[in-house]
DOKOLTI-206914 format. One record per residue: residue in three letters; x, y negated, z negated of N, C-alpha, C, CB in turn. Coordinates in steps of 0.05 Angstrom, whole numbers, plus 5000, padded with zeros to 4 digits. Glycine has a CB too. Layout:
N
ala/X/Y/Z/X/Y/Z/X/Y/Z/X/Y/Z .
...
//
This chain:
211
unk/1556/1515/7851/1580/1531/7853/1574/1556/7871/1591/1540/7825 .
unk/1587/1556/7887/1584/1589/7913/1592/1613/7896/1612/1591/7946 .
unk/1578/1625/7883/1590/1652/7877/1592/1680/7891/1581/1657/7858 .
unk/1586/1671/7921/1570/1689/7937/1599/1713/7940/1555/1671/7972 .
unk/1589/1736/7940/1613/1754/7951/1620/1754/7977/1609/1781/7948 .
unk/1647/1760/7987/1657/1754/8010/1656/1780/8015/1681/1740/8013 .
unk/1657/1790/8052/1646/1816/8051/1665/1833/8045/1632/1825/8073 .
unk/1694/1824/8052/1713/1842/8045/1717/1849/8023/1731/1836/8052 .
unk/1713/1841/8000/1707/1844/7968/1685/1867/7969/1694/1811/7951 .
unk/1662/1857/7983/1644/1882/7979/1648/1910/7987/1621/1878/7989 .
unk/1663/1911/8016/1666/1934/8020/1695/1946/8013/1659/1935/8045 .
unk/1702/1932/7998/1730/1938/7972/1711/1948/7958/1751/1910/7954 .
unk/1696/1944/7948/1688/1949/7915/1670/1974/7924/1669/1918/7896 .
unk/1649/1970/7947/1634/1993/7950/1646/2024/7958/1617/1984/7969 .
unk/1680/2026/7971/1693/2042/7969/1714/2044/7947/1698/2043/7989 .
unk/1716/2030/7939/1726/2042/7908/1702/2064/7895/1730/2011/7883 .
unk/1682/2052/7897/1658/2068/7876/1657/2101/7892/1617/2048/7879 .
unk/1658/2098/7919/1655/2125/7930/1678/2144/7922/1654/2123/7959 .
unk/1705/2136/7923/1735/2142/7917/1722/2159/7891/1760/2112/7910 .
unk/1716/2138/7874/1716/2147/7844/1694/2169/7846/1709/2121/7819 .
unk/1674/2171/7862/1650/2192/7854/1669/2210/7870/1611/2187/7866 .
unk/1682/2208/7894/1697/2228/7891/1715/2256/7873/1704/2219/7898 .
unk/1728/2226/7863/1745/2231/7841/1739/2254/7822/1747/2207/7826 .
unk/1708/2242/7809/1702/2254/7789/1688/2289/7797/1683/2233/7775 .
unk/1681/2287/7812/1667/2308/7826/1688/2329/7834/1651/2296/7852 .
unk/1715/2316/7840/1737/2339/7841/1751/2345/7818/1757/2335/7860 .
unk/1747/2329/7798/1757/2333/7766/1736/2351/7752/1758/2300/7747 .
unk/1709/2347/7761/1696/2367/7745/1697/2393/7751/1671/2361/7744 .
unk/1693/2392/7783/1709/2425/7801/1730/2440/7788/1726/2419/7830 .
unk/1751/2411/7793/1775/2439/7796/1784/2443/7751/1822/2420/7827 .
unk/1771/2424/7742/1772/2433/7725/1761/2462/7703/1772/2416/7723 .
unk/1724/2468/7709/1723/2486/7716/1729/2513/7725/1720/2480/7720 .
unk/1733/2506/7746/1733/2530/7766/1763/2541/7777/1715/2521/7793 .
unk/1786/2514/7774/1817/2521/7782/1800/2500/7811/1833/2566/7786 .
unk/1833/2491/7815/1844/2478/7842/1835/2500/7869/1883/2474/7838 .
unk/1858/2520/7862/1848/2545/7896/1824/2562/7888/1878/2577/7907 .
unk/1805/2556/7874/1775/2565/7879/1759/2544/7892/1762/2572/7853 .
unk/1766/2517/7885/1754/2499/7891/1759/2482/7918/1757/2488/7871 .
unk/1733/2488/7944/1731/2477/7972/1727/2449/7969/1710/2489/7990 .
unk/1742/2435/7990/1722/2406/7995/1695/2405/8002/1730/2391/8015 .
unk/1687/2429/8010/1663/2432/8014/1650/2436/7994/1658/2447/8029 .
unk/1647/2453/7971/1649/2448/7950/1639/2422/7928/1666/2452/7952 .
unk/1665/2403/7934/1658/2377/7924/1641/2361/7938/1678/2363/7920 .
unk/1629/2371/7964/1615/2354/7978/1589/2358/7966/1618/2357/8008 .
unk/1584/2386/7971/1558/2382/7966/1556/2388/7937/1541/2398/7984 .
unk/1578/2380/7914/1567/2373/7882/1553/2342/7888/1598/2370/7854 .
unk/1573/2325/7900/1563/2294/7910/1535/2293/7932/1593/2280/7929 .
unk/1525/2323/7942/1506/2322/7958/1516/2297/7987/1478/2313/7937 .
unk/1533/2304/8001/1542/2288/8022/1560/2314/8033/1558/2257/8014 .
unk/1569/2303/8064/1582/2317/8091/1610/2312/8080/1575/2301/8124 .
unk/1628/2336/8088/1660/2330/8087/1670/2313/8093/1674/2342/8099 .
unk/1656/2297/8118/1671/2276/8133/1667/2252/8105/1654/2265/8170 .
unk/1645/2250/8096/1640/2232/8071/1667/2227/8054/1618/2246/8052 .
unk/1689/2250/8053/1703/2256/8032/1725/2247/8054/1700/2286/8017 .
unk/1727/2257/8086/1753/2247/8095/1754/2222/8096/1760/2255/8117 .
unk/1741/2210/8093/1739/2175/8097/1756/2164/8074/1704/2160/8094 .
unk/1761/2175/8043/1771/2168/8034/1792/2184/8024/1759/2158/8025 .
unk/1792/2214/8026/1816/2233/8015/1824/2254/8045/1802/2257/7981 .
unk/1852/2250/8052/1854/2268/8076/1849/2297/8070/1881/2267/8088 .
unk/1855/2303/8047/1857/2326/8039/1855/2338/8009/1877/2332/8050 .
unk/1842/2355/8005/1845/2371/7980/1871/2359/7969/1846/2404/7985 .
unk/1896/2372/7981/1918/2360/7963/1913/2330/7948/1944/2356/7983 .
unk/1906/2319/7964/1910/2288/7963/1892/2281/7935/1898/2271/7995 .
unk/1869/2290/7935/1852/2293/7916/1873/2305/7893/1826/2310/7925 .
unk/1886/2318/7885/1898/2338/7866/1915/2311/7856/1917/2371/7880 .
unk/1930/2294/7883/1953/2280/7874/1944/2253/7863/1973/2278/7897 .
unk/1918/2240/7866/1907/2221/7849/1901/2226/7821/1887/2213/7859 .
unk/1885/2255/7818/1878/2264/7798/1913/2259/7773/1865/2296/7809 .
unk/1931/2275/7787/1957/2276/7768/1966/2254/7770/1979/2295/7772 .
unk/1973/2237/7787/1981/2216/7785/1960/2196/7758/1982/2206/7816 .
unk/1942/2199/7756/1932/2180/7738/1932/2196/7706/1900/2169/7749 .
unk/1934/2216/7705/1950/2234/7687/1972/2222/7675/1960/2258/7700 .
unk/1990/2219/7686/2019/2208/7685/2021/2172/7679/2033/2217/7718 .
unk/1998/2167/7687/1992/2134/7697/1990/2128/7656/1948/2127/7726 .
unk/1966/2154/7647/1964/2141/7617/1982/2138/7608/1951/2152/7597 .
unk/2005/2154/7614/2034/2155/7589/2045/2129/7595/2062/2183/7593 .
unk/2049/2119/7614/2062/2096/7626/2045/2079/7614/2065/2092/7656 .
unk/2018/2076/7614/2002/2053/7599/2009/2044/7579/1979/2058/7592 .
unk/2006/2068/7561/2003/2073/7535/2035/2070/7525/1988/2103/7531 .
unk/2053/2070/7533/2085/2059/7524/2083/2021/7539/2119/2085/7546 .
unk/2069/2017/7558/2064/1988/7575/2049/1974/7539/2033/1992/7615 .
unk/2035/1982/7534/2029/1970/7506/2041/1972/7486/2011/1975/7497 .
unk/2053/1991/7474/2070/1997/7459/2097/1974/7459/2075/2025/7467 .
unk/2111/1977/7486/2133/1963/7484/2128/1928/7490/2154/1977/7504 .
unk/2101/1920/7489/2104/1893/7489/2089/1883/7462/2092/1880/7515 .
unk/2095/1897/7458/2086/1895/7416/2111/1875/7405/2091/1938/7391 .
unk/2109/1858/7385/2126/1845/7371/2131/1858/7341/2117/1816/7371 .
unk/2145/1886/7354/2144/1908/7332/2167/1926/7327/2122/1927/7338 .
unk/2161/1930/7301/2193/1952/7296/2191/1982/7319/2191/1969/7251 .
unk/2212/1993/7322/2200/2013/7338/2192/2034/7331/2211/2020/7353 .
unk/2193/2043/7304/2171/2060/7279/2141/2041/7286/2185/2053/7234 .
unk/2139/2019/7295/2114/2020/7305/2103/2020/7327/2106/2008/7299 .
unk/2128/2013/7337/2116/2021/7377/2117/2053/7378/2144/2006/7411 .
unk/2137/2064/7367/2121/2095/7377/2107/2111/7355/2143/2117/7390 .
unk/2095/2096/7335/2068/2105/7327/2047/2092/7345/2062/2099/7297 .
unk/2046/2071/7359/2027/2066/7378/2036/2083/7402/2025/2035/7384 .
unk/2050/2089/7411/2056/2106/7436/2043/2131/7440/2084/2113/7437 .
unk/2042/2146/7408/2035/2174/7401/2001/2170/7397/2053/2185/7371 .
unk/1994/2143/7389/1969/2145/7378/1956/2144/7402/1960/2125/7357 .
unk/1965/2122/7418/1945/2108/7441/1947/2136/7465/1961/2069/7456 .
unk/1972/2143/7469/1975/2163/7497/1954/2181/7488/2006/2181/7504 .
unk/1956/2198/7459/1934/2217/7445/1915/2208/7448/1934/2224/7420 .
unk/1902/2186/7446/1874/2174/7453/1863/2175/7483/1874/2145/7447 .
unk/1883/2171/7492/1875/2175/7528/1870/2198/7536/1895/2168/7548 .
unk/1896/2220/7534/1898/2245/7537/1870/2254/7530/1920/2257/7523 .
unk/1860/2256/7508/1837/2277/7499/1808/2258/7507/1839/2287/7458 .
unk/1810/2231/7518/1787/2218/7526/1791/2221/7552/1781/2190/7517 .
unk/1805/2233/7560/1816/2242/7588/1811/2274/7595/1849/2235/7590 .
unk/1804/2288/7581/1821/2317/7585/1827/2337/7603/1814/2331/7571 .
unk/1790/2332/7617/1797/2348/7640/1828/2343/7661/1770/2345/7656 .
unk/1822/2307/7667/1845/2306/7676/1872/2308/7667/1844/2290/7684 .
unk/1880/2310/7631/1904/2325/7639/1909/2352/7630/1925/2312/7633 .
unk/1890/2364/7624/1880/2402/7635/1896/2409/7661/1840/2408/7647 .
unk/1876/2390/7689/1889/2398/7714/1914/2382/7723/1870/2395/7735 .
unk/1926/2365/7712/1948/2364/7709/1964/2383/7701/1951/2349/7698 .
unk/1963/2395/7676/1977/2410/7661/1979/2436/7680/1964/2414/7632 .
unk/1961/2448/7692/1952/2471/7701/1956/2479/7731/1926/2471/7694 .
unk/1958/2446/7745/1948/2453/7768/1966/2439/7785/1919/2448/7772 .
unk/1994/2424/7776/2023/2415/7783/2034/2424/7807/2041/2424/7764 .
unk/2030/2453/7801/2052/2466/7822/2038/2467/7847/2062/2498/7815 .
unk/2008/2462/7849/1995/2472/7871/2006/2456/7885/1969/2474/7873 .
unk/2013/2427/7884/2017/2396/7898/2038/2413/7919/2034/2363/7874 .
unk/2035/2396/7935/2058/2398/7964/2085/2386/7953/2047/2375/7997 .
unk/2106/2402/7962/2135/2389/7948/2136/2362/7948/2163/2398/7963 .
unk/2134/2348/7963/2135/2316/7956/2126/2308/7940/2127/2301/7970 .
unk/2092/2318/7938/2077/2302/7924/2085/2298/7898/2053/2309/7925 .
unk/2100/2329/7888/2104/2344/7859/2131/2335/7853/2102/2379/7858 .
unk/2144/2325/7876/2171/2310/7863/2164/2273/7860/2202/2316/7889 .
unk/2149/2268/7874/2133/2247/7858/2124/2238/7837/2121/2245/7863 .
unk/2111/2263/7826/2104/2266/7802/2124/2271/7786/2087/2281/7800 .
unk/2138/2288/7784/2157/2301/7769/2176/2261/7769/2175/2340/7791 .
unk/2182/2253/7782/2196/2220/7781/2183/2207/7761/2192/2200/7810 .
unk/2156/2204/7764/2136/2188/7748/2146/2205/7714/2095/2193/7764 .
unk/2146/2228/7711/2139/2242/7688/2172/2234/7676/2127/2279/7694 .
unk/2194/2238/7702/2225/2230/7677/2227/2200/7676/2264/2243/7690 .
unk/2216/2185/7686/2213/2158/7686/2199/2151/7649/2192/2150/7716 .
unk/2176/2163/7642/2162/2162/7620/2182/2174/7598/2135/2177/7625 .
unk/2196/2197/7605/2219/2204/7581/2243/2190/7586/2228/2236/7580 .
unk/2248/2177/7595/2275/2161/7603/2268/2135/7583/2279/2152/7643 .
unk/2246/2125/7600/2235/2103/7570/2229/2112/7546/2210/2088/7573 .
unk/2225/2130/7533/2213/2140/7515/2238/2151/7497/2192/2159/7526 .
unk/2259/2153/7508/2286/2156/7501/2299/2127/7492/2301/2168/7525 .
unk/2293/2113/7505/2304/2083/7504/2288/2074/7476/2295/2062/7535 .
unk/2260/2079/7470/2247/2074/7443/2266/2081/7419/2220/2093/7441 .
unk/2268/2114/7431/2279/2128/7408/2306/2113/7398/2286/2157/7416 .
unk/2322/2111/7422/2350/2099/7412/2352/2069/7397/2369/2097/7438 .
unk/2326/2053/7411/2318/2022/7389/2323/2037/7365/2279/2004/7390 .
unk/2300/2050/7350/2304/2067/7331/2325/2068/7321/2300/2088/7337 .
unk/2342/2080/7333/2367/2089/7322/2378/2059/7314/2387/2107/7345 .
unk/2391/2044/7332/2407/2032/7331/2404/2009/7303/2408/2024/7357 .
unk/2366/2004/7303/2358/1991/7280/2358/2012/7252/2329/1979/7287 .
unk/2371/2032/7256/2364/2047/7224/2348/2057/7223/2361/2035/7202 .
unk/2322/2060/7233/2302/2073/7227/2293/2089/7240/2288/2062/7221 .
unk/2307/2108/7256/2311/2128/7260/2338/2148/7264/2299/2126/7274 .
unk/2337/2171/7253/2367/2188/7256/2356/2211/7268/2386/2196/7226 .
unk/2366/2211/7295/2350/2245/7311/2393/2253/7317/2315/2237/7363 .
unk/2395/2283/7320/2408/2294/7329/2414/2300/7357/2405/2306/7318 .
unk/2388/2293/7373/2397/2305/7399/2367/2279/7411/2396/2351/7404 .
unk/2364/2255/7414/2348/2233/7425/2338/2244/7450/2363/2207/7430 .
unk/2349/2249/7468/2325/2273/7493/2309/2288/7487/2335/2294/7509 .
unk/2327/2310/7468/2299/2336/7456/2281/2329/7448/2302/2354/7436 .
unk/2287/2301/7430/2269/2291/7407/2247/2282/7421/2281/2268/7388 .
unk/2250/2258/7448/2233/2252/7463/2216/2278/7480/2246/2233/7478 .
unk/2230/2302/7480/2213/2315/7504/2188/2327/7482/2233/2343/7526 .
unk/2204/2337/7447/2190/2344/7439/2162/2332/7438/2199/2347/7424 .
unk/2173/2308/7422/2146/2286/7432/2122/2284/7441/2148/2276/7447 .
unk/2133/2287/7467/2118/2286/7505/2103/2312/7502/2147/2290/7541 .
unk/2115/2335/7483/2107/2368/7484/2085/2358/7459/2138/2399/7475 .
unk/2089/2348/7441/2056/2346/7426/2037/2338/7436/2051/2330/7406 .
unk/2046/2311/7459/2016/2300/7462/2000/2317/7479/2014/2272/7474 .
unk/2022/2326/7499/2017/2334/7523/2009/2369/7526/2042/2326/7537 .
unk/2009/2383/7501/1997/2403/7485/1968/2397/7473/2016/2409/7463 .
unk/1966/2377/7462/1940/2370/7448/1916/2386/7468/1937/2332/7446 .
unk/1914/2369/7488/1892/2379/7505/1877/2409/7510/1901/2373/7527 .
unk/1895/2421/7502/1896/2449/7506/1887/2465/7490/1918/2456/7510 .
unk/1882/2446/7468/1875/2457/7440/1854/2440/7429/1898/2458/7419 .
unk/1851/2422/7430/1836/2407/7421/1795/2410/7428/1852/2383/7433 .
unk/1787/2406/7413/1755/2409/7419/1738/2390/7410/1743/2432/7409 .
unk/1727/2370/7428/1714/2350/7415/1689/2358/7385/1700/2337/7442 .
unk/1681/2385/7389/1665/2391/7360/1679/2407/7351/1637/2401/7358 .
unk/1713/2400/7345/1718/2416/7327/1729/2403/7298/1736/2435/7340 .
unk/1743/2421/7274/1751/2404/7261/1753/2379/7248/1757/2406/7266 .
unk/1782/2374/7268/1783/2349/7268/1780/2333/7283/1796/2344/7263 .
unk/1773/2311/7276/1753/2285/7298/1784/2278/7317/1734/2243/7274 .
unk/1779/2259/7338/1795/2255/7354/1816/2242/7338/1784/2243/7375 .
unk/1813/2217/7320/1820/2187/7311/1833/2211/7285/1789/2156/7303 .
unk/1829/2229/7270/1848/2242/7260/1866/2258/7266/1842/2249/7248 .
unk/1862/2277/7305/1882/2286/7314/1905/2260/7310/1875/2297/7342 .
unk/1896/2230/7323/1921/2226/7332/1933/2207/7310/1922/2214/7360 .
unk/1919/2202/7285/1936/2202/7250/1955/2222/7246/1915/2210/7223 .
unk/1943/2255/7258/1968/2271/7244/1984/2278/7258/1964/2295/7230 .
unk/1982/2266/7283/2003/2282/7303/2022/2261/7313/1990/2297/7331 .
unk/2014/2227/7302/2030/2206/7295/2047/2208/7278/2020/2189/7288 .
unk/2043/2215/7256/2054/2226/7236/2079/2246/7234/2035/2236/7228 .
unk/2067/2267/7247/2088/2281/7249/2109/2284/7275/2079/2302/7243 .
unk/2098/2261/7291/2124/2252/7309/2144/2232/7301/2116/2242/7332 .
unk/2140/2218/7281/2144/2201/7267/2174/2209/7248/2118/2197/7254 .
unk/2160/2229/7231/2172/2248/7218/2193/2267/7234/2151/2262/7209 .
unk/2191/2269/7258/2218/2273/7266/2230/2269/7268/2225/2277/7274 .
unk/2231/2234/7269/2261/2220/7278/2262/2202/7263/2268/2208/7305 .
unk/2249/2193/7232/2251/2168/7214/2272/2188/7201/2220/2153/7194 .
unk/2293/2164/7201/2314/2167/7176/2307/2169/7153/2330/2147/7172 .
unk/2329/2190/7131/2323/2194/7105/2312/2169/7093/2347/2204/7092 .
unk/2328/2150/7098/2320/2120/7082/2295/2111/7088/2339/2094/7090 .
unk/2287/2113/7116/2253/2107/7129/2232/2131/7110/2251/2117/7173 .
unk/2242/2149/7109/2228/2179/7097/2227/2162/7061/2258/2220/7101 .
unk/2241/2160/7060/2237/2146/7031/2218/2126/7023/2258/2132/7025 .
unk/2230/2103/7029/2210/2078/7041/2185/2076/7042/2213/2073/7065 .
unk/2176/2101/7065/2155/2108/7068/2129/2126/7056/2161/2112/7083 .
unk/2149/2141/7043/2135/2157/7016/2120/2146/6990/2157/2170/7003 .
unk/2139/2118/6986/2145/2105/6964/2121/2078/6972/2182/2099/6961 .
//
């Protein structure tokens, strides 16, 4: 059997790996230090290589900022991509929504730190890009809520707020959170399941569930 690599595969794969040492090298920067402290020059020589090393695969600083958030944004979309192909009540798809996005987020953090932090720097396009990706994730995340509803097992007053609140726990966590602190990761996202949960389960679910 030929298992030989074809070269175009290799030099796919061997610039992906550079991309990503990129990647990380401007996640550890600008997380650190902030986005406008942080040169491409800078990230070059954390990677010990020439700028041009870096233009080959990122035109620009921006551009670097807009992968970084874009894959920020990418977990929430994941993390509901599993959720909603569950053969599940939706009291359990968005306890998986809250658990799994919280799992990413804080095994993620720096990147969504400079997400959180470092948004506005993006060039208007890029940030209305993002900002698309981000109501796209509450638009679905609204649609959960209302399954919810419609099955009984959830009663919210206002299904947007409820979702942004939501989006505002997980997307808060980071900010607070400390891998040696407290509480371990796998119990942040027990209690903060919980009490998203607890916002929108109906009296009768609140019962149920007590009981």
């Amino acid at each position: 059997m030929n298992t030989a690599v074809e070269p175009q595969d290799l030099r796919e794969a061997i610039s992906h790996l550079k991309r990503e040492r990129i990647v990380a090298a401007a996640v550890d920067l600008f997380y650190r230090n902030g986005y406008g402290k942080t040169t491409l020059e800078q990230v070059a020589n954390e990677l010990q290589v020439t700028k041009p090393f870096i233009y080959a695969h990122f035109s620009s600083k921006n551009e670097l900022l807009v992968e970084i958030c874009s894959r920020a944004i990418r977990l929430a979309h994941e993390s509901l991509n599993r959720a909603m192909a569950q053969d599940a009540s939706a009291t359990e798809r968005l306890e998986t929504v809250v658990r799994d996005f919280l799992r990413a987020v804080l095994n993620h953090q720096p990147h969504a730190m400079i997400f959180s932090r470092e948004e506005k720097e993006l060039e208007q396009k890029d940030r209305e890009a993002i900002n698309l990706l981000r109501r796209d994730f509450d638009r679905r995340l609204v649609e959960l809520i209302n399954l919810g509803v419609c099955a009984g097992e959830f009663e919210v007053a206002d299904v947007q707020l409820a979702a942004l609140a939501i989006g505002g726990i997980v997307g808060w966590a980071p900010v607070w959170f400390r891998q040696n602190g407290r509480l371990s990761l796998e119990e942040v996202a027990s209690h903060l399941a919980s009490l998203a949960l607890g916002m929108v389960r109906s009296p009768a679910q609140r019962g149920s569930h007590a009981s």
